[in-house]
N, C-alpha and C positions, 0 to 999 in steps of 0.2 A: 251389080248395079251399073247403070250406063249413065255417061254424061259427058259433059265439055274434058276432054285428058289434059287441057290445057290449063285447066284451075287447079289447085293443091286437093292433093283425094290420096287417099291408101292403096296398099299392094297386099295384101292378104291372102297367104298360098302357102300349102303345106305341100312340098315335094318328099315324097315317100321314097325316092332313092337318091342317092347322090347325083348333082349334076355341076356342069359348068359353064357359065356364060361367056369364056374365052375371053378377048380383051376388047373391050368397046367403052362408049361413053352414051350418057344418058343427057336429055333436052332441058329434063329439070332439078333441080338441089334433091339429091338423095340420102335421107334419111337410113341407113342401112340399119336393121335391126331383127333378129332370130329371138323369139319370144317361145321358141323349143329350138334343141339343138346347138347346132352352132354353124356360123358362117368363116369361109377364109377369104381376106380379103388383100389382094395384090394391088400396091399403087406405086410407082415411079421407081425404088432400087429396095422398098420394104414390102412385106407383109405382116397381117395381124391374123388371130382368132379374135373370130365373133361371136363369144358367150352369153345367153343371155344378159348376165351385168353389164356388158359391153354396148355400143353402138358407134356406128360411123358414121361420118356427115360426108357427102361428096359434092362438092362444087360440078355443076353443071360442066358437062363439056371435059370433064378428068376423066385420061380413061386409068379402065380400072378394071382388073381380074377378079370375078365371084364365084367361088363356088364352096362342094361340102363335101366332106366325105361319106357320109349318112344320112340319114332322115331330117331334115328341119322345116321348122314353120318363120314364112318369112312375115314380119306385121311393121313392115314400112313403109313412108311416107317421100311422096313426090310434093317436093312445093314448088309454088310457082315464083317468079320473082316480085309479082308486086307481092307476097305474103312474106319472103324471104330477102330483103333486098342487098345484102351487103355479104353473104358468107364468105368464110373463110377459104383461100384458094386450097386447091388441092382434096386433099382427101383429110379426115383428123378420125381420131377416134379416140373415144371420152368412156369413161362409166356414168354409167343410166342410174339417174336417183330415180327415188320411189315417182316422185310428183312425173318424170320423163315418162315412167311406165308407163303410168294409168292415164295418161294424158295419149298418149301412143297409144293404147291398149279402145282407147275411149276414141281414136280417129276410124278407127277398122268402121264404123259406121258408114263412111265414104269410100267403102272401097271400092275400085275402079273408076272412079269418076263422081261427078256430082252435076246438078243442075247449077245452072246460074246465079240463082234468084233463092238462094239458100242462106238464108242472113246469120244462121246460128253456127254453116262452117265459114262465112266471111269473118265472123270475130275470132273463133277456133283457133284456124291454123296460125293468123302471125301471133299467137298467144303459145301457141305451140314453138312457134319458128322462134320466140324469145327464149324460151327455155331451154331447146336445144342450143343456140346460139352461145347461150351463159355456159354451160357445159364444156362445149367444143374450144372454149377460151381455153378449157385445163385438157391439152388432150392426156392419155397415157403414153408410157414410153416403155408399155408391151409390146415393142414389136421386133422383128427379126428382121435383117437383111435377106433380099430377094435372091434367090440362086438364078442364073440366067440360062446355064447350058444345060442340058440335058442330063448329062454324065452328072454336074454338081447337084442338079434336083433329084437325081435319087439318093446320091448321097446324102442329101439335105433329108427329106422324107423319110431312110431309115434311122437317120439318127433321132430326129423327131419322135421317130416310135419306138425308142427304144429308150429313153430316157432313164426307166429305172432298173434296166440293165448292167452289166460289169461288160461295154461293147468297147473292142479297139478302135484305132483307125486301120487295122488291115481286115477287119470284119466286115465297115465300111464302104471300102475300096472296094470289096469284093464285090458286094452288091451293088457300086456304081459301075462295076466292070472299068476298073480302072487300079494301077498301081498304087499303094502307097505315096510315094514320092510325089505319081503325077496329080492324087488326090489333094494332098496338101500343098502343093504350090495352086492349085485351082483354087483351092480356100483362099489366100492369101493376092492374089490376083483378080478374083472377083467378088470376094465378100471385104478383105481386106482384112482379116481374123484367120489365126488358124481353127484347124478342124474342134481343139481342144477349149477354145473360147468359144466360139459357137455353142458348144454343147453343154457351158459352164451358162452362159446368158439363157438358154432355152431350158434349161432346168431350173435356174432361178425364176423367171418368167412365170413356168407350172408352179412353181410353189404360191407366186405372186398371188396368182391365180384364184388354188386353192383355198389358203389362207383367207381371201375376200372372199371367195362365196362357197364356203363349204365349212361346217364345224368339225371338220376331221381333226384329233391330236396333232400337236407339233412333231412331233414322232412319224404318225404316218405321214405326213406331208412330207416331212425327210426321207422316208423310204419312196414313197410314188416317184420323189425330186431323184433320185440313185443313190444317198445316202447312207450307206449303212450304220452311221454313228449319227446320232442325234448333236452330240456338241460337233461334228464337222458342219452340221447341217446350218447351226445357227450360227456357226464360226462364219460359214461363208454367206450367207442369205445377210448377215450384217454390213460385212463386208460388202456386198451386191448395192444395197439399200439404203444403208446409214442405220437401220433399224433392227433390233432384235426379232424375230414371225412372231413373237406375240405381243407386242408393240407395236407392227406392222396393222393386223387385223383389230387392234380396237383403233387405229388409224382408219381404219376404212369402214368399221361399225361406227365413227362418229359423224356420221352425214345428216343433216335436217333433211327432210322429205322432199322438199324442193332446192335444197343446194346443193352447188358440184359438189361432189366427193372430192373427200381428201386424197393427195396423192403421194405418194413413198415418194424417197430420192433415189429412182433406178436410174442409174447410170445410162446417160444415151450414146450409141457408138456413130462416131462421124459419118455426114452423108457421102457415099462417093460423088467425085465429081462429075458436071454435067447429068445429062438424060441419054447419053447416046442408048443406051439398053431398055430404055422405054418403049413400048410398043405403040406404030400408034392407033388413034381415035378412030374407033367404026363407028358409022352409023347408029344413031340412040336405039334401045332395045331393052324391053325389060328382061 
């Protein structure tokens, strides 16, 4: 559909392989949202997963790293600023209640653009824009610190994937082609964590995860999270959270249709100082 790009309209696109749109900013409030799949999203010293439950809100003019490792379908929304007039700076990232879905699910009608003179999406979107706005109020505090060097991104990336493994830090190291020692003072100089908290927050995280949208046992969620004992799993996921995982997930089974979701008490780890590691703002680009 073709029309005015400068009015609030949809992005509606299933990329069949992985890709990534490097580091730029976009003209207007971005709705980020993976309605299959899932998206990773890089903004200022963090990163998130974008699971379907999930979505992101981006303030105009943030830049901001997207991409996937796999197949996903993207069903998100550009607003403009008179539909959106006040978001919140930066980037936030909320869980999507039922009412965010279908409301998002029900824009894809506009996608790539719209006519002027279309009075049923002039009432729409800031109807939309209020609901995500309420949302974005509560963001989550899923997200991991940004790895900046090379060497630490892959370290970062194998331990990601390896979560419910029995992996060292010289398993680690090897696959960032780097020493031990030198690995771990990198943890500690640019995430501000060693390599062992890192990978204690990203398996609590998965479990997070789980637990909200998936009826797997507390058991396999222990196991997928690296746990081989189910009471270490809940020993520490309490500890993580304030919450026992099956206290957690009827915490996030209690949402009304149109209200934020509830959210655990996941410990957030301090921002590093400044933006010097930000990349900066390209030219807007979907």
């Amino acid at each position: 559909m073709s029309g005015d790009p400068t009015l609030s309209h949809a992005f509606h696109k299933t990329f069949e392989r992985p890709f990534d749109t490097r580091w730029r900013s976009f003209d207007a409030h971005y709705l980020l949202y993976a309605s299959a799949g899932a998206f990773n999203l890089e903004a200022e010293d963090r990163q998130w997963l974008l699971p379907p439950h999930r979505a992101a809100l981006v303030r105009a003019g943030t830049a901001v790293r997207i991409w996937s490792s796999g197949p996903a379908t993207s069903s998100s929304v550009l607003f403009s600023d008179r539909d959106f007039e006040r978001p919140p700076a930066g980037a936030r990232v909320f869980a999507m209640s039922d009412l965010a879905r279908e409301m998002t699910g029900h824009a894809m009608r506009w996608d790539g653009g719209r006519q002027g003179h279309d009075r049923t999406a002039d009432v729409f979107f800031p109807a939309l824009a209020a609901v995500v706005a309420e949302l974005a109020c509560t963001p989550t505090d899923t997200w991991m610190p940004r790895a900046v060097s090379e060497a630490l991104r892959r370290a970062a990336d194998y331990t990601l994937a390896t979560l419910d493994q029995d992996v060292g830090l010289q398993e680690v190291a090897s696959a960032a082609i780097l020493s031990p020692r030198t690995l771990a003072r990198r943890f500690s100089s640019e995430l501000h964590m060693t390599w062992r908290d890192y990978r204690r927050r990203a398996r609590m995280i998965k479990a997070a995860d789980l637990l909200s949208s998936t009826g797997e046992p507390v058991t396999e969620v222990g196991l997928a999270a690296g746990f081989l004992s189910t009471s270490s799993f809940i020993h520490a996921f309490r500890a993580f959270s304030g919450m026992a995982p099956t206290e957690y997930r009827k915490a996030c089974a209690a949402v009304p249709a149109g209200g934020a979701p509830a959210q655990a008490a996941v410990p957030a780890q301090p921002r590093r100082g400044g933006s010097r590691d930000r990349p900066r703002a390209s030219s807007s680009a979907r």
